[in-house]
C-alpha atoms as one frame of an Amber mdcrd trajectory, in Angstrom:
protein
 108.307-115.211 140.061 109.495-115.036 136.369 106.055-116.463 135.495 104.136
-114.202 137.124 105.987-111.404 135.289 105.842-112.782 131.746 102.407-113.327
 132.296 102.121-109.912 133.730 103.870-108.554 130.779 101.695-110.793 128.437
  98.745-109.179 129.600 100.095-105.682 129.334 100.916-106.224 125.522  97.607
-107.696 124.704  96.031-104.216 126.460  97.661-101.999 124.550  97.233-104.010
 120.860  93.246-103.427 121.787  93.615-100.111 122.310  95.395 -99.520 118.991
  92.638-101.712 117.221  89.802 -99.902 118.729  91.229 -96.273 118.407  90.695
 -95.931 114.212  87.045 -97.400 115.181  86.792 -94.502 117.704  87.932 -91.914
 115.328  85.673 -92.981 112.320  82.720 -93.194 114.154  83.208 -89.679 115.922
  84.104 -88.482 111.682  81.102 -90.789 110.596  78.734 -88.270 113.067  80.172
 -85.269 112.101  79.594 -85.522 108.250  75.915 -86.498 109.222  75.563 -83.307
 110.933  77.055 -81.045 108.293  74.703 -82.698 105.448  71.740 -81.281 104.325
  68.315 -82.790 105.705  66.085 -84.069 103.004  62.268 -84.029 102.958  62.042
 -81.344 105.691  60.833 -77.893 105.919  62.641 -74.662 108.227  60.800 -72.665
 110.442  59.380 -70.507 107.650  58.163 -73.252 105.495  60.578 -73.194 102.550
  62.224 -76.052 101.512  65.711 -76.719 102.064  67.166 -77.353  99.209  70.349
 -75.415  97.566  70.136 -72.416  95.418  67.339 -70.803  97.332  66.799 -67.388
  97.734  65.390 -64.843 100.340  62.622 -64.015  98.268  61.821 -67.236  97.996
  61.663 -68.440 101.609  59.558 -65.190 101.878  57.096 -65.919  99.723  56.593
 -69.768 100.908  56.728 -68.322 104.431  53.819 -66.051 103.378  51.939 -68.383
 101.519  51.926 -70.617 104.866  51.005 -68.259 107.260  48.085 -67.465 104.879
  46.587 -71.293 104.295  47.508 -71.726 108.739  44.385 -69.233 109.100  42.303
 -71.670 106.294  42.556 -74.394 108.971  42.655 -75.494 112.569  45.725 -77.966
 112.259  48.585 -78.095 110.775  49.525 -75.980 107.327  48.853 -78.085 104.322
  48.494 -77.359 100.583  45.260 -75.339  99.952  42.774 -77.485  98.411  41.330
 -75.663  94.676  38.045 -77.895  95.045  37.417 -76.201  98.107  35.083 -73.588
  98.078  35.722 -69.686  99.275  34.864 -68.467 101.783  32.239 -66.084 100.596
  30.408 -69.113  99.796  29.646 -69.669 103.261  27.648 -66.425 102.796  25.759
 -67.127 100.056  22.242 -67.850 100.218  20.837 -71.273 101.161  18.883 -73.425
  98.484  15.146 -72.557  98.718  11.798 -73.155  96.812   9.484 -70.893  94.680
   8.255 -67.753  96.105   5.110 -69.735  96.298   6.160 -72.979  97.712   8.517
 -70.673 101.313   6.993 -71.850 104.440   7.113 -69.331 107.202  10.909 -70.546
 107.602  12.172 -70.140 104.160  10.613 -66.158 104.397  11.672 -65.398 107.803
  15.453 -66.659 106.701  15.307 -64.935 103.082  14.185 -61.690 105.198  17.150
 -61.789 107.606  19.111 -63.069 105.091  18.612 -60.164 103.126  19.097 -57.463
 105.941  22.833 -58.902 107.179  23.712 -59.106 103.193  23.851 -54.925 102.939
  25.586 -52.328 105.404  22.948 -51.224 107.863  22.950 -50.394 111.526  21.187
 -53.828 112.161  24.027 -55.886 110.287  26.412 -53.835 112.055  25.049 -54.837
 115.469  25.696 -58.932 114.274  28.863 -57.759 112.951  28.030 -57.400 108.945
  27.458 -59.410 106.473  29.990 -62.238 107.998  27.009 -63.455 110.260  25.351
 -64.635 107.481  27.100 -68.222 108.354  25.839 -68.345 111.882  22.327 -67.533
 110.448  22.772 -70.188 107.438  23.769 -73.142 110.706  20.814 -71.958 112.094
  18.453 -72.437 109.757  20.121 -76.102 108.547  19.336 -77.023 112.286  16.036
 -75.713 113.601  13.078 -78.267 113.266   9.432 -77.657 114.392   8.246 -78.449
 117.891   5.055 -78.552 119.959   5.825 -76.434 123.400   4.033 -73.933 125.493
   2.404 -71.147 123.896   4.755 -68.448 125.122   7.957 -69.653 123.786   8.740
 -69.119 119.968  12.190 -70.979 119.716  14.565 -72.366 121.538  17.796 -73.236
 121.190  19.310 -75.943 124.142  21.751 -78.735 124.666  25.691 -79.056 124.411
  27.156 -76.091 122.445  30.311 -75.601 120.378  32.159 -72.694 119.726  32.980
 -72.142 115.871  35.939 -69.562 114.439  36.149 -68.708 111.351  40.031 -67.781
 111.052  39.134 -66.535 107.577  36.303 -63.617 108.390  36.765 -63.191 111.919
  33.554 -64.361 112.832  33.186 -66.334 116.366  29.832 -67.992 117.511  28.658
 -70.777 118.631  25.948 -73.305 117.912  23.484 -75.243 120.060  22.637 -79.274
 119.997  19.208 -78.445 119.769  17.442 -75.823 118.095  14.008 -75.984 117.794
  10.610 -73.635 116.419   7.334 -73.902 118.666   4.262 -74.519 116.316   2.244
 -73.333 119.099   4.153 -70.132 119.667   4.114 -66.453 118.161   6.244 -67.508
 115.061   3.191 -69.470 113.458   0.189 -68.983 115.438  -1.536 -65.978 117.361
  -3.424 -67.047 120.747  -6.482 -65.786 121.457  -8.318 -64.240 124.615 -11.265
 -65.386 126.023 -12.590 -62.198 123.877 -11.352 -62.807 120.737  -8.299 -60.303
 120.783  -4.602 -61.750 119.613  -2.948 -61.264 123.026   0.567 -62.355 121.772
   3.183 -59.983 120.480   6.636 -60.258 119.408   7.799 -56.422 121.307   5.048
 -54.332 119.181   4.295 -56.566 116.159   1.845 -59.082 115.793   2.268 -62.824
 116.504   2.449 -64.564 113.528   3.387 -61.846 111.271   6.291 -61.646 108.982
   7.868 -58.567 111.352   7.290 -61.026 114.379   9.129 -64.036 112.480  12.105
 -62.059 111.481  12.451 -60.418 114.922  12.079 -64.052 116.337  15.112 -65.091
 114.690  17.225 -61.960 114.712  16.606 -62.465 118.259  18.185 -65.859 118.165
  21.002 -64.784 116.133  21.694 -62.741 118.746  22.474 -65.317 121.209  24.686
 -67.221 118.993  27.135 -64.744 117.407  29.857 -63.428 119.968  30.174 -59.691
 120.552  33.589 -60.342 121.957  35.600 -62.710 123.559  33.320 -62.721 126.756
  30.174 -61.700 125.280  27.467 -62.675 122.887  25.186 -59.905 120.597  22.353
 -60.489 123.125  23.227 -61.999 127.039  21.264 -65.512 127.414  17.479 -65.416
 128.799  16.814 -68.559 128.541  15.324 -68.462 132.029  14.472 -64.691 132.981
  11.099 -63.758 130.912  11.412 -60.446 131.719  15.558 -60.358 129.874  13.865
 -62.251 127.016  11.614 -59.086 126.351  14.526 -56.999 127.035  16.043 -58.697
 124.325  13.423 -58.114 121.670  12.858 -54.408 122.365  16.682 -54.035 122.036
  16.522 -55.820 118.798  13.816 -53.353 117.309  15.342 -50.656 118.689  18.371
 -51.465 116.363  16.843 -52.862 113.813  13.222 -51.845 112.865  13.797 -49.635
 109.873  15.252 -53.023 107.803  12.550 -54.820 109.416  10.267 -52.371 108.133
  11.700 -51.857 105.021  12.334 -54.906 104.388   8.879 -56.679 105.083   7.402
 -54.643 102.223   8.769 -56.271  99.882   7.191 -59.289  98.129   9.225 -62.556
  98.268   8.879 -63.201  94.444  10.978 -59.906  94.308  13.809 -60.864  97.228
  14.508 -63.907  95.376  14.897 -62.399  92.412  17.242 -60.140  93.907  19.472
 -62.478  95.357  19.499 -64.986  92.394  18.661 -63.016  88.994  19.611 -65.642
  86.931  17.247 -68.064  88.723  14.309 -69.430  86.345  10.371 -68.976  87.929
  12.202 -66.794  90.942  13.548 -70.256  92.174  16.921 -71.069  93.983  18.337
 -73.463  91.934  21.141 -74.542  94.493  20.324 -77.366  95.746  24.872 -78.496
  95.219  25.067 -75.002  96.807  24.085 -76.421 100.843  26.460 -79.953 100.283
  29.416 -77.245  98.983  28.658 -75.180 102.565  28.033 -78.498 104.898  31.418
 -79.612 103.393  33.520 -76.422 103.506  32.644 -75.805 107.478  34.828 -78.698
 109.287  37.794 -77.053 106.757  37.365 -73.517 106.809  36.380 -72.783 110.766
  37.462 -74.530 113.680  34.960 -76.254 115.963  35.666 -77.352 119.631  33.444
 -78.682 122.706
């Protein structure tokens, strides 16, 4: 019975010696914790992007705050230093590289034409939503190719699509897999009737004139570049004829005068217009398309 309470008693002291040892363990750790809480982080950013480190001011979290917020609408992910070898914005507007006025294929003038009619403040750039549309028109014409197809179509545009934003000019629109310019259609050739009359017309101009090719691709335009958040310019027709005409007429109803206008000039003269400094009336810009095909994946956002 004595053993048993010596032992007891043993076991008791040997208890409470742990406890002591492991208390000051306790007690550091739970200090250890708290002075990592209370120090500063390093290499980390607050909510409004200024650094943490000591000494700064208001102003100064501000102004990187700011400066944030601005370079988040340059980009789809994440806010990261702006890039100076990047190009502005406006450069998505500026004309593509193109031959000599003698050397445009029907292309080349129907794009310089359109080009030229978004570039100033009209009611047809209005209806595309200014000058801004200039880089759904510039996609455009980097992706159409020529294609043999029935005589009644002109272009088409089919396939996947992708919506593009531009977070920098507002401008939403969206591009096709495919887009594609008959060789047998109204845009290059006229078709004739068993009595020799042109039979083909682009609303009331002539197939195969340079009204008909920049109402062709106006037309086009239309279906890419979003009105609003639900809507495009012009509602797809892809497979109602009769909406396709529609279309047109509603396009020349808007936009005839520039067509007019602007079809009377010669081409030697619109490319001297847009690039004085050019030598023999030639677009010397061939760095000009790899700058634009480069800037697009940074400065709009692209999704399925």
């Amino acid at each position: 019975m004595l053993h048993e309470r010596r032992s007891g008693l043993t076991s008791l002291m040997a208890s409470i010696l742990a406890m002591s040892w492991l208390l000051p363990l306790t007690q550091t750790r739970a200090q250890l914790l708290r002075a990592l809480d209370q120090s500063p982080p390093q290499n980390e950013t607050n909510p409004t992007g200024a650094a943490n480190q000591p000494g700064a001011t208001r102003e100064e979290v501000a102004k990187q705050g700011n400066a944030n917020a601005a370079d988040a609408n340059l980009h789809s992910g994440p806010a990261t230093e702006p890039d100076p070898a990047l190009p502005s914005a406006s450069t998505l507007l500026r004309v593509l590289d193109l031959p000599s006025a003698k050397k445009l294929t029907p292309l080349d003038q129907a794009y310089l034409d359109v080009y030229s009619i978004l570039r100033d403040d009209n009611d047809c750039s209005r209806f595309y939503g200014g000058s801004r549309a200039i880089e759904a028109l510039n996609r455009l014409k980097l992706q159409l190719k020529t294609s043999y197809l029935d005589r009644g179509i002109a272009m088409r545009m089919f396939g996947p699509t992708s919506n593009v934003t531009n977070n920098r000019s507002g401008l939403s629109y969206r591009l096709f897999a495919k887009a594609e310019i008959n060789v047998n259609g109204p845009f290059y050739s006229k078709s004739p009737s068993l009595l020799g009359a042109t039979t083909d017309r682009i609303g009331d101009f002539l197939a195969n004139s340079r009204e008909a090719r920049v109402t062709i691709l106006l037309h086009e335009l239309g279906h890419l570049v979003r009105a609003s958040e639900t809507q495009f310019v012009l509602p797809n027709d892809g497979n109602d004829s009769a909406l396709s005409h529609q279309n047109t007429l509603r396009v020349i109803a808007v936009c005839r005068r520039e067509i007019t206008k602007q079809t009377q000039i010669g081409f030697a003269a619109v490319l001297a217009k847009l690039h004085p400094d050019s030598e023999n009336n030639s677009l010397q810009a061939a760095p000009l398309t790899r700058q634009v095909l480069a800037a697009w994946p940074k400065l709009a956002h692209s999704a399925q």
